[in-house]
Structures are given as structure tokens and as C-alpha cells.
C-alpha positions as a Markdown table, in Angstrom:
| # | Residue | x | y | z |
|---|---|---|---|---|
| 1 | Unk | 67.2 | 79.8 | 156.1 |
| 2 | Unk | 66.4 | 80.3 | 152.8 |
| 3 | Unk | 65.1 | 77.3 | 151.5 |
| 4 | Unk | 66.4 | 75.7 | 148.1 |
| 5 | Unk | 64.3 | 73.0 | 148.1 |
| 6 | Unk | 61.1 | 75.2 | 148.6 |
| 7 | Unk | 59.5 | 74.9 | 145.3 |
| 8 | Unk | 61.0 | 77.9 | 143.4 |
| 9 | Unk | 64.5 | 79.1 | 144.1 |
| 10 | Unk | 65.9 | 82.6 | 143.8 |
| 11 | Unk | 69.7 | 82.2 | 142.9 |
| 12 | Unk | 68.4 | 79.1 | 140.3 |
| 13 | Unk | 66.2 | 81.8 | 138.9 |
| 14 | Unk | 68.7 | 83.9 | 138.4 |
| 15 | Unk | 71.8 | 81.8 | 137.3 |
| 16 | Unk | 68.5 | 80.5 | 134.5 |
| 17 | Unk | 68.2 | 84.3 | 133.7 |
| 18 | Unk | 72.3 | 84.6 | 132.8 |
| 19 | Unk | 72.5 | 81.2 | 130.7 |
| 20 | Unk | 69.9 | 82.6 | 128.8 |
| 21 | Unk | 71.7 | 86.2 | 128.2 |
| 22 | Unk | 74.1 | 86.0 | 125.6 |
| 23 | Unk | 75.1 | 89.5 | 125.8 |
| 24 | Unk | 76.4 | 91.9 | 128.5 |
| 25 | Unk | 72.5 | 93.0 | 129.8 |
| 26 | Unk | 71.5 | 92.9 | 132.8 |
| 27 | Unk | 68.6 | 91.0 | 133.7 |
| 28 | Unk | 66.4 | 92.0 | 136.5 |
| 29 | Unk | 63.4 | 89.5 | 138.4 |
| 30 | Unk | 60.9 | 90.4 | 141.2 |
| 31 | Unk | 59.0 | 87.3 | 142.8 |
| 32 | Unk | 56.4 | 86.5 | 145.9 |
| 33 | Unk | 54.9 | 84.0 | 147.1 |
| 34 | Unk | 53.2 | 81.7 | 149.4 |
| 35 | Unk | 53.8 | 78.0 | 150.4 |
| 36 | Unk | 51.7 | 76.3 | 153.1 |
| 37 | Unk | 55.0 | 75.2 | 155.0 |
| 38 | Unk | 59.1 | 76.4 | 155.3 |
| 39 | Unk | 59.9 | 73.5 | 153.8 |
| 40 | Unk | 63.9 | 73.9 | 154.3 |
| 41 | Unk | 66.5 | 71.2 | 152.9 |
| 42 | Unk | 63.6 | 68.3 | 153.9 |
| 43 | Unk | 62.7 | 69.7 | 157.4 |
| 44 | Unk | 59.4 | 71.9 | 158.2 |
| 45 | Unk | 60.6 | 75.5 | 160.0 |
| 46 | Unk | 57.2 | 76.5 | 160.0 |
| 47 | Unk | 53.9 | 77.0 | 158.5 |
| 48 | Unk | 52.1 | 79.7 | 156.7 |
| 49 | Unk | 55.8 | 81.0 | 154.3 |
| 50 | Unk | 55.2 | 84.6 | 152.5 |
| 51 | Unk | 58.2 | 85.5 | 150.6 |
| 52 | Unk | 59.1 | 88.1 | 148.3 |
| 53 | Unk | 62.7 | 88.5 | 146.9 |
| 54 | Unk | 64.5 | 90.4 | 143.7 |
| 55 | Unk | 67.6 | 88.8 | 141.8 |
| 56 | Unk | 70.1 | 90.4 | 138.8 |
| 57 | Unk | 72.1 | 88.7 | 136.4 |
| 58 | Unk | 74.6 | 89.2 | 134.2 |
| 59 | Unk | 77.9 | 88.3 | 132.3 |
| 60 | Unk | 81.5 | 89.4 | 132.5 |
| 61 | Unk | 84.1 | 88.0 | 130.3 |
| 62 | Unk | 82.9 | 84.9 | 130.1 |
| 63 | Unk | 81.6 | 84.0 | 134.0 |
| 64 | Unk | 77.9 | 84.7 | 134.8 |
| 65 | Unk | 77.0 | 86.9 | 137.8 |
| 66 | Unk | 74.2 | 86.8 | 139.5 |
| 67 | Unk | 73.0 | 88.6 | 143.0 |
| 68 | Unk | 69.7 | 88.9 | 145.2 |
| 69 | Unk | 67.5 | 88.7 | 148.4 |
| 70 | Unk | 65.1 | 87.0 | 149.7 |
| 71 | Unk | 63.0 | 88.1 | 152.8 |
| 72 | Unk | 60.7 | 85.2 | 154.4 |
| 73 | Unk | 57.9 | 85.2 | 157.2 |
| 74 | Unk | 56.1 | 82.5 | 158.5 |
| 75 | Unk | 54.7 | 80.9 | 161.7 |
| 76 | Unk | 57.0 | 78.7 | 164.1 |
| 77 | Unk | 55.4 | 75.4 | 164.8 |
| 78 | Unk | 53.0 | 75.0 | 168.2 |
| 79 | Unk | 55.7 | 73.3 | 170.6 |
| 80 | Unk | 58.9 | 73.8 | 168.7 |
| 81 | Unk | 61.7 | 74.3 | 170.7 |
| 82 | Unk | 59.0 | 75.4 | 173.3 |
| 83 | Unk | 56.6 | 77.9 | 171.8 |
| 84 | Unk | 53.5 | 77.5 | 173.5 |
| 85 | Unk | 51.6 | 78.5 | 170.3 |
| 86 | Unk | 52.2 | 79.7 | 167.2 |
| 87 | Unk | 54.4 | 82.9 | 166.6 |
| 88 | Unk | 55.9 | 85.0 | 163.8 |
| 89 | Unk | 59.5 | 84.6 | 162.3 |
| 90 | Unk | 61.2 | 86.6 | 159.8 |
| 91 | Unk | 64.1 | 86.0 | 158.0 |
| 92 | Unk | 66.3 | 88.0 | 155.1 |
| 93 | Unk | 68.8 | 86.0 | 153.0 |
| 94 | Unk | 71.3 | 87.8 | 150.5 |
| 95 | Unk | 73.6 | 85.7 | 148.0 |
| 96 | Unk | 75.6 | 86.0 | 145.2 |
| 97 | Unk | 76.9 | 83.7 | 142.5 |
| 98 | Unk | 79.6 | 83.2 | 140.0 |
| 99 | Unk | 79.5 | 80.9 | 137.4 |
| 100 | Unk | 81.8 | 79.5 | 134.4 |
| 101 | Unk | 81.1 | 77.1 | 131.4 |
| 102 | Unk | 83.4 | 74.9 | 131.7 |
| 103 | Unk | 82.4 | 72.9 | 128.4 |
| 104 | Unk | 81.3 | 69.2 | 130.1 |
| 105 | Unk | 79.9 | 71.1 | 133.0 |
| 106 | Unk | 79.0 | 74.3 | 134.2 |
| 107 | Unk | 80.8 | 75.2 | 137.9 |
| 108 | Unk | 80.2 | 77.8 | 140.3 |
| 109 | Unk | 80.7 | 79.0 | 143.8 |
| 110 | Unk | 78.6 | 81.2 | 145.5 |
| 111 | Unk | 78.1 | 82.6 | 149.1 |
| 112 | Unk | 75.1 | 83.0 | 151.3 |
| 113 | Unk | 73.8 | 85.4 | 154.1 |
| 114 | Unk | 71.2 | 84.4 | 156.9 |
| 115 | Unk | 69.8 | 87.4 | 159.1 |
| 116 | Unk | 67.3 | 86.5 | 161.7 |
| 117 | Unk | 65.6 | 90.1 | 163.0 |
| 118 | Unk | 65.8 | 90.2 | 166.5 |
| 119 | Unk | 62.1 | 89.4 | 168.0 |
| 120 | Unk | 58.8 | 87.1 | 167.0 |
| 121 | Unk | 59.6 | 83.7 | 167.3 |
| 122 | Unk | 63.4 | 83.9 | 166.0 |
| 123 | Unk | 65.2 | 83.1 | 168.9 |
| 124 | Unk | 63.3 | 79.9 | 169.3 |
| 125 | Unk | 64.2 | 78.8 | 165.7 |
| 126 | Unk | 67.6 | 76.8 | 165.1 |
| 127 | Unk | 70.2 | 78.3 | 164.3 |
| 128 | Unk | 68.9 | 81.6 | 165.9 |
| 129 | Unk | 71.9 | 83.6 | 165.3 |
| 130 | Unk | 73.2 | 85.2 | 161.6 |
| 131 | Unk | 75.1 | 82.6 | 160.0 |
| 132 | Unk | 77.0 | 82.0 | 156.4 |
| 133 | Unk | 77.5 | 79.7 | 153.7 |
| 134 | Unk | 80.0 | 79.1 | 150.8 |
| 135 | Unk | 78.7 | 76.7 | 148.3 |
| 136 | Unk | 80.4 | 74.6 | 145.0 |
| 137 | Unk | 78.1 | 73.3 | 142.3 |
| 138 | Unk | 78.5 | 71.7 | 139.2 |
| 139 | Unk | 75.7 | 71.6 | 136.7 |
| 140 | Unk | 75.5 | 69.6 | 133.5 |
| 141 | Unk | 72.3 | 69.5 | 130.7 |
| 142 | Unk | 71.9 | 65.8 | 129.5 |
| 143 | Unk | 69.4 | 66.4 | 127.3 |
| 144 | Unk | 66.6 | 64.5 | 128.9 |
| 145 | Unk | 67.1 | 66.4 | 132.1 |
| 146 | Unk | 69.4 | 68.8 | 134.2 |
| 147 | Unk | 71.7 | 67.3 | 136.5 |
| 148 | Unk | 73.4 | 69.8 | 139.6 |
| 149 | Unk | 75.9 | 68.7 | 142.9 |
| 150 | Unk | 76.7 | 71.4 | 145.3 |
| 151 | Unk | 78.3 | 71.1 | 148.3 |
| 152 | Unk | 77.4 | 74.1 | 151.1 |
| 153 | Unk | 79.8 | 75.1 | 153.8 |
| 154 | Unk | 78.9 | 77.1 | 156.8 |
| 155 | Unk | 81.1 | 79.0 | 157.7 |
| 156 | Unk | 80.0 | 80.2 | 161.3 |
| 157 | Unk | 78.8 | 76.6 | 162.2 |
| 158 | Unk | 78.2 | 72.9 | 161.3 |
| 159 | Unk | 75.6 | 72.1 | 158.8 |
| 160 | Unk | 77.8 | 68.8 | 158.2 |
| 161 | Unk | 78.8 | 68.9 | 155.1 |
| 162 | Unk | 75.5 | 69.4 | 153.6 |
| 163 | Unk | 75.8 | 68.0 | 149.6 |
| 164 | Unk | 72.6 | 67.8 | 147.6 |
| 165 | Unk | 72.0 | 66.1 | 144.1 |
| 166 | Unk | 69.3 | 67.7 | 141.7 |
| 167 | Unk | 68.0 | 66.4 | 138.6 |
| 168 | Unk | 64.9 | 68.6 | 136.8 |
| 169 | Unk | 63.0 | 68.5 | 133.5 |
| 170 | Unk | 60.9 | 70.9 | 131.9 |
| 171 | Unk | 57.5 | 69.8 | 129.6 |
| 172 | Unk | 56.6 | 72.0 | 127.5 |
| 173 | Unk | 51.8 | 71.5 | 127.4 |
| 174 | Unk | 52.2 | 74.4 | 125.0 |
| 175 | Unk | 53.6 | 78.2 | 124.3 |
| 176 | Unk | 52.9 | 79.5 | 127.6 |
| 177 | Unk | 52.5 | 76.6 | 129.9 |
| 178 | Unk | 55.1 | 74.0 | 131.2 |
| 179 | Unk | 55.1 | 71.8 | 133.3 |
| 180 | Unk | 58.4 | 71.6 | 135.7 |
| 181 | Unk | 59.4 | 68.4 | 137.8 |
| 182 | Unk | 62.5 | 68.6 | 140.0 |
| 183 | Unk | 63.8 | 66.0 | 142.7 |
| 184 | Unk | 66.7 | 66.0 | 145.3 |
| 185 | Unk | 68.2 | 63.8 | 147.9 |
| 186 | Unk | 70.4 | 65.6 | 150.4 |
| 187 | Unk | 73.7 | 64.1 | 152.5 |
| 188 | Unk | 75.7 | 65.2 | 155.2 |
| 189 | Unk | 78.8 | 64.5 | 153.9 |
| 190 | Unk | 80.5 | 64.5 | 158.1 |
| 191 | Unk | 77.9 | 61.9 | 159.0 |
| 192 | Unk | 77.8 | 59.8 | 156.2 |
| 193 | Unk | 74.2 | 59.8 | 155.9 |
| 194 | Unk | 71.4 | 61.4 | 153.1 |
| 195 | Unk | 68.9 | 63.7 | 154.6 |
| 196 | Unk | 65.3 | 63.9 | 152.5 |
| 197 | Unk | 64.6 | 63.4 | 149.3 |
| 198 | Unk | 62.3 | 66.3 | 148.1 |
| 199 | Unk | 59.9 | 66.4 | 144.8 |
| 200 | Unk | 58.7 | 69.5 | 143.2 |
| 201 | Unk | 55.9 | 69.4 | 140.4 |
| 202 | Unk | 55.1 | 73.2 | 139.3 |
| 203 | Unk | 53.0 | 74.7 | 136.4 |
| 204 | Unk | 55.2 | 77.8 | 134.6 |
| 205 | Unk | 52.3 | 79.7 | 133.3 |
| 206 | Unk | 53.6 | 82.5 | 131.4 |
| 207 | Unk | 50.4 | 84.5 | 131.5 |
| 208 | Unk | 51.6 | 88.0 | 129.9 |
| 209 | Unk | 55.2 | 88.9 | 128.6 |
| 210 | Unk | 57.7 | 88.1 | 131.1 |
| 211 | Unk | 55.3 | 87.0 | 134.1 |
| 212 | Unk | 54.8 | 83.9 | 135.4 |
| 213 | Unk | 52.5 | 82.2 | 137.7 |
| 214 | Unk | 53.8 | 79.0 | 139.5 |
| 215 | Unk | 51.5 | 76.8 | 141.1 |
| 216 | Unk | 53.3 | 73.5 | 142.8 |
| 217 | Unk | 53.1 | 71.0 | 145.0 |
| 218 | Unk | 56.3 | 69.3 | 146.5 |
| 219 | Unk | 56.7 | 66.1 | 149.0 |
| 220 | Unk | 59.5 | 65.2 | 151.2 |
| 221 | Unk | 60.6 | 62.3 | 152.2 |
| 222 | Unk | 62.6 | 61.5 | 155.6 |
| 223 | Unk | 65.7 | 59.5 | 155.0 |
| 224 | Unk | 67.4 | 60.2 | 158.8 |
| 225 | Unk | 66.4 | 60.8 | 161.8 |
| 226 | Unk | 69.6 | 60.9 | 163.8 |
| 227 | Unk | 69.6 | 62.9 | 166.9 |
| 228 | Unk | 72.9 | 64.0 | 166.7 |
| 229 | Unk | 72.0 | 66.0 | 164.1 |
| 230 | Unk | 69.1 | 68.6 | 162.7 |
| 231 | Unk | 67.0 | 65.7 | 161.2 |
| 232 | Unk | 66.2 | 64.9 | 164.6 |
| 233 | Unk | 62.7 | 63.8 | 164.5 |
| 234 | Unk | 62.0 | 64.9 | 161.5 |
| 235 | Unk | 59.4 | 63.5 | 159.1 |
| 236 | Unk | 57.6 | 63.6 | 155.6 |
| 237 | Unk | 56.3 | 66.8 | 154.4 |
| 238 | Unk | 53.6 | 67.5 | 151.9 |
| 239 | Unk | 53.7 | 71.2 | 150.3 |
| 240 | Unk | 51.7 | 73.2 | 148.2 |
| 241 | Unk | 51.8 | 77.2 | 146.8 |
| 242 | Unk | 52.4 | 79.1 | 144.3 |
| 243 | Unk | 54.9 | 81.3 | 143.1 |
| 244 | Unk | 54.6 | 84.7 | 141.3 |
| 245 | Unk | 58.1 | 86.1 | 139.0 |
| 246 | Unk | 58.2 | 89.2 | 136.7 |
| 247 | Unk | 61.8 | 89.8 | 134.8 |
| 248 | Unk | 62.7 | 92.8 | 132.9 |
């Protein structure tokens, strides 16, 4: 599943490419990386992530637009859900977004496609079937920091109610360097109970016009356990990759 609490986010890139657009143009960004571990809403899918994705933005009357897809492979972990050693899984998300300034907030709803290929390790992994999401967020800039609540649905499953609260702030070191710090707890809002609470730390290098190097490092923390849900068992994770975006 595409992770949104993997270091650099696809859809966050692109809704940040349409509240920067004032005008009508279409914004374009390319980005791969690598991060030592799927690091997935707090819980480790696997080891070894390569990722490359492409996103748009735009604006229409008023409501941003933004669209993209992400494609994912990575190792299943030695023993999970049986593998006898490590094996390849791939996996190819598609989204899109709308989004409207609603003066004390910003809101949007968006909707997301999970495609597990057939083969590899897949049909080890959990869920190992397509599945969907529909998500409402609201997003507010305090100044000091960004604050953002969204709340996901699947719509083919149960991922309980998953809610997740994000605050992030941006340093500027100087004109092509920033440092970017970003924490979120999650909640599953059917059992009553948070999830992980995951810290990013990234350095934006802008190295030439419009491309960016991203190294990070990000930690989660366990918060729950409970077996009747996908937390089973989990535990904390410590991350680290980098990430590389061009726009245009």
C-alpha cells in the first residue's frame, strides 16, 4: 500500500505543487527513491523499497486538482506470513485529489487505488487482493507549523477507521537547503485505539533548478499491538533513504 508515512509522499507533493500555482498551469513532478524498509502507516511490509512515481497539479475555478502513481518493490520479510526467505513484491498505487480553500482550513477528499501484480511474494502480503480508499482531510497553516486530519475509508475492506494527525515544519539552513521535520500519530477510529506515531527528519536539497535531493531518516513508534487488528505484533521501526523529485 502506498505508504504516507514513508518519508516523502506523492499526493502531499502534489497538492504542495497546486497551493503554490496561482494560475491555471499545470504542474508536472517525477520522483525515485529508496528507503531501507516499507515503512506503511507505522508497520514494516518489507525491506529493501524502490519507488518511482509521477504526479500533476492543477487548478479549476477555485478547487486544486491533483493526480499520480506510484509503483513500489521491495522484499517481504523472512517468515512473514510464511515465506521461508525473502521474496519480491510489487505494488502500483493511483490517486487523485480535490481540494478547496475553505478560508480557516483547506479540505479535500481524494480516492486511492492499490494493485498488487499477480506473482513474487504478493499473495503472502496482507491485504493480497486490489483494494480502495476514499479519504477526507483538512489542512490548516499556523504559522509555526502545518497541521492536517484525514480520515481514510476502504472501501472493499476494513482498515478500521484509519484517522491520522500530521503536524510538519520546514527550516530554511539557506537558499537551497531545508531542513523538513514531520510527525504523525495514527487511530483506528472502530477500535478506539492510535496505531504508531511516526517521525520524519529530511534535508530538501535543491541542488539545480527544480531538483531536489531528500535524504531522511524517520522512526516509528508502536502504540498497539492488538491482535484483532493489523498492528498485531508490530513494533518500532527505524528508517532511512533518500528521495529524488524533478518538477516542470
Amino acid at each position: 500500500m502506498q505508504n504516507y508515512c514513508k518519508t516523502i509522499g506523492a499526493l502531499a507533493a502534489a497538492s504542495a505543487l497546486v497551493a503554490g500555482n496561482a494560475s491555471a498551469e499545470v504542474e508536472y513532478e517525477l520522483h525515485t527513491g529508496y528507503t531501507s524498509e516499507y515503512l506503511f502507516r507505522g508497520l514494516n511490509l518489507g525491506q529493501d523499497l524502490v519507488e518511482v512515481g509521477a504526479d500533476v497539479a492543477t487548478e479549476w475555478n477555485g478547487i486544486g486538482l491533483s493526480a499520480g502513481a506510484w509503483w513500489g518493490s521491495f522484499s517481504a520479510p523472512t517468515g512473514f506470513n510464511g515465506l521461508v526467505s525473502n521474496a519480491n513484491a510489487d505494488e502500483l498505487d493511483l490517486y487523485a485529489e480535490a481540494s478547496k480553500d475553505l478560508g480557516f482550513a483547506t479540505a479535500a477528499i481524494g480516492y486511492i487505488f492499490y494493485h498488487y501484480p499477480q506473482g513474487s511474494a504478493n499473495k503472502f502480503l496482507v491485504p493480497a487482493n486490489d483494494t480502495q480508499e476514499v479519504y477526507f482531510s483538512l489542512a490548516r497553516d499556523f504559522g509555526i507549523f502545518n497541521a492536517s486530519l484525514a480520515y481514510y475509508w476502504d472501501i472493499d475492506g476494513d482498515n478500521d477507521g484509519y484517522s491520522q494527525l500530521s503536524l510538519d515544519r520546514s527550516f530554511e539552513l539557506n537558499s537551497c537547503l531545508d531542513l523538513v521535520v514531520d510527525t504523525n500519530v495514527g487511530y483506528l477510529a472502530e477500535q478506539g485505539q492510535c496505531t504508531a506515531w511516526t517521525t520524519k527528519v529530511a534535508l530538501d536539497w535543491e541542488f539545480a533548478e527544480r531538483a531536489t535531493l531528500s535524504p531522511f531518516v524517520a522512526l516509528a513508534i508502536a502504540l498497539s499491538d492488538d491482535r484483532d487488528t493489523s498492528y498485531n505484533g508490530s513494533g518500532n521501526e527505524l528508517v532511512a533513504g533518500s528521495m529524488l523529485s524533478v518538477s516542470f
